[in-house]
C-alpha positions, 0 to 999 in steps of 0.5 A: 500500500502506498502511504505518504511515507513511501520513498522512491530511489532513483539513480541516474547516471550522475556522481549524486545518488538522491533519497528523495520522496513524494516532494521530492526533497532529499539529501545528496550522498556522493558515491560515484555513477551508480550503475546498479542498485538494490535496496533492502528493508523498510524506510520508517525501521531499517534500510540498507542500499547497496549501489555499484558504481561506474569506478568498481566499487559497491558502495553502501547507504544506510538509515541516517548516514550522509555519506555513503561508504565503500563495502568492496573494491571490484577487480572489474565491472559488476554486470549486475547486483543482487542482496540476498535476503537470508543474510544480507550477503552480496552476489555479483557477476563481473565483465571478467568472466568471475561470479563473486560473493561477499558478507554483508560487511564487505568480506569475499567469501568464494569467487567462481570462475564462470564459462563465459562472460556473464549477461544478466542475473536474477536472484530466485527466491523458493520460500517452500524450500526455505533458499534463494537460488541465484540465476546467473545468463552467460553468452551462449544461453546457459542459465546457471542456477547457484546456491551460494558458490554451488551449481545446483541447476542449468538450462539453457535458451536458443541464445544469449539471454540478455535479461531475465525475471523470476516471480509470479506470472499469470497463476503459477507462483515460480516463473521465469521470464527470459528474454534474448538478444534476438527477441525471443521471449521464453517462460519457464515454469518451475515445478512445485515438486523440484528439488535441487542438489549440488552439481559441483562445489566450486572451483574458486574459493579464497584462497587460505592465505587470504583468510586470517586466522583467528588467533586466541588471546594469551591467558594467564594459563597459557603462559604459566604452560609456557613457561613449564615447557620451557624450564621441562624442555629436556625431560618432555623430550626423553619422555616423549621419546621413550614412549615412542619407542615403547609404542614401536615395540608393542607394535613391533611384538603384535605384528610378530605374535600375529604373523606367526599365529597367522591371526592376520587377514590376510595371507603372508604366503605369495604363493597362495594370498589369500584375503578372508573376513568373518562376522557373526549375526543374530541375538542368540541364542543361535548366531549366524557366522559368514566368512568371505575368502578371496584368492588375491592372485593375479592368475594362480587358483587356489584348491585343498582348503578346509575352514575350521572352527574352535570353541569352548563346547561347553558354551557353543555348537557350531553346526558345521564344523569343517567346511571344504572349500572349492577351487578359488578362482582370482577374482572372485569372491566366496561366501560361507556359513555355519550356525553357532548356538549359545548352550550356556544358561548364564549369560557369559560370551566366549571367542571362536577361532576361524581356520583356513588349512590346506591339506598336508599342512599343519599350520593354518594359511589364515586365522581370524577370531570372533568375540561373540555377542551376549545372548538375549536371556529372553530368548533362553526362557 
């Protein structure tokens, strides 16, 4: 509704911006010869109007100031402006082939390099999906559709687009109006079950160094700690070295212990490699085991394999306890199973070793072992 209180902004291409109103008073702000502008909020409360100028900067006026104040220095000239009203964060396409992004406060966020020069741009606010998608019409009659630095959409027109619009047209509440440097005058109508994904992350974000790191204040503790490392520097030093090196010997005597009891998954002998996992399912008190065994020669099969099971009887059944193994062919993958059921009547769980034997042999070529789940006591009654 149009009340006595409503403003009109008018720029021209002139170095003064006026804010002026039905009498048409006003007071002047010097920012240059506005080229775009895009205001946001409310005269009588808040309001903030981003302007970019002929001489690369976009410039901002708010409630109560006099003279406007440079929030970016372009690298080139803006091809059009839009404020987005989430965060009040600045969208803008350049004659230099880039589409930047800018806080509220003026600091760059991402920079993308677009495929070709930039013709128009259109912000695409969707309320029911809660984003607002900016349209960007690069020469040749793509239509990029971006959420923040993310490509999320692209269409494309017969040529060039040299201005385009999107809001409500006719019935439907998401329309895009495009028209191209030919005369073509096209509508696009969004569905209302569309959904949009990202297509790519971008390419150009500001770089790390250009990014200031956020440097912690030094409290009282943490000089107290400085001082404590440095007077301890040598002792700090022996002790983190001694359990380095205790660290490397348990590694070290576990790899060993696992090598010689073949507890590994995989198989040490080049001549027969072989890669094996094992898992166990269900609640009990009857499990399922699965195991997987896999040649990982590049062409020599693998024949006169057995799997084995160990357990405390007195605990669990296994009900197939020797399985034979076929052929293994490289490349392929074989899957086993056997039944184990908890004949304890308490509820205590115990382990079972899985063996891979080859015939002839009297130590296993793999081994593996499976801590069994507790089993549900409810299932005992």
């Amino acid at each position: 509704m149009l009340t006595s209180y409503l403003k009109f902004l008018v720029h021209l291409l002139i170095v003064l911006l006026f804010q002026m109103n039905l009498g048409g008073q006003g007071n002047p702000t010097c920012v240059g010869a506005p080229i775009h502008l895009v205001a946001t909020g409310l005269y009588d409360v808040e309001f903030r109007v981003a302007v970019a100028c002929r001489d690369g900067c976009i410039y901002l006026v708010r409630r109560g100031w006099t003279q406007a104040r440079i929030l970016v220095q372009l690298p080139a000239q803006a091809v059009a402006l839009v404020v987005l009203p989430e965060n009040s964060s600045i969208v803008t396409a350049l004659m230099n082939e880039t589409f930047h992004g800018y806080t509220k406060k003026g600091k760059k966020q991402w920079e993308l390099k677009l495929a070709s020069a930039a013709t128009a741009v259109t912000p695409v606010p969707l309320h029911h999906l809660g984003v607002t998608l900016v349209a960007v019409a690069i020469t040749g009659g793509t239509v990029n559709f971006y959420s923040g630095c993310q490509l999320m959409d692209t269409i494309t027109a017969p040529d060039t687009v040299s201005a385009l619009l999107f809001g409500r047209f006719g019935q439907e509440d998401h329309s895009l109006v495009l028209v191209t440097i030919n005369g073509h005058l096209l509508v696009k109508i969004l569905k209302r079950t569309a959904q949009f994904t990202a297509q790519s992350s971008g390419t150009g974000m500001v770089p790390p160094q250009q990014i200031k790191m956020l440097v912690p204040k030094k409290t009282k503790l943490f000089m107290e700690q400085t001082l404590r490392e440095r007077e301890n520097a040598v002792a700090m030093h022996e002790t983190f070295q001694h359990d380095l090196f205790r660290l490397r010997l348990n590694t070290a005597r576990a790899c060993v212990n696992a090598l010689q009891s073949c507890s590994n998954p995989f198989s040490t002998n080049t001549q027969e490699p072989l890669k094996m996992s094992a898992q166990v399912l269900g609640l009990g008190p009857t499990f399922k085991i699965y195991i997987t065994l896999e040649n990982m020669s590049s062409s020599n099969p693998v024949k006169d394999l057995t799997i084995t099971f160990h357990c405390d009887d007195k605990l669990y059944i296994i009900e197939k306890p020797f399985i034979q193994v076929p052929m293994l062919v490289p490349g392929l993958t074989y899957k086993f199973e056997t039944v184990a059921e908890c004949i304890a009547e308490v509820g205590v769980t115990d382990q079972v070793r899985i063996f891979i034997v080859k015939l002839n042999e009297i130590q296993p070529l793999l081994a593996a072992v499976i801590n069994m789940p507790l089993s549900d006591m409810l299932t005992l009654v």
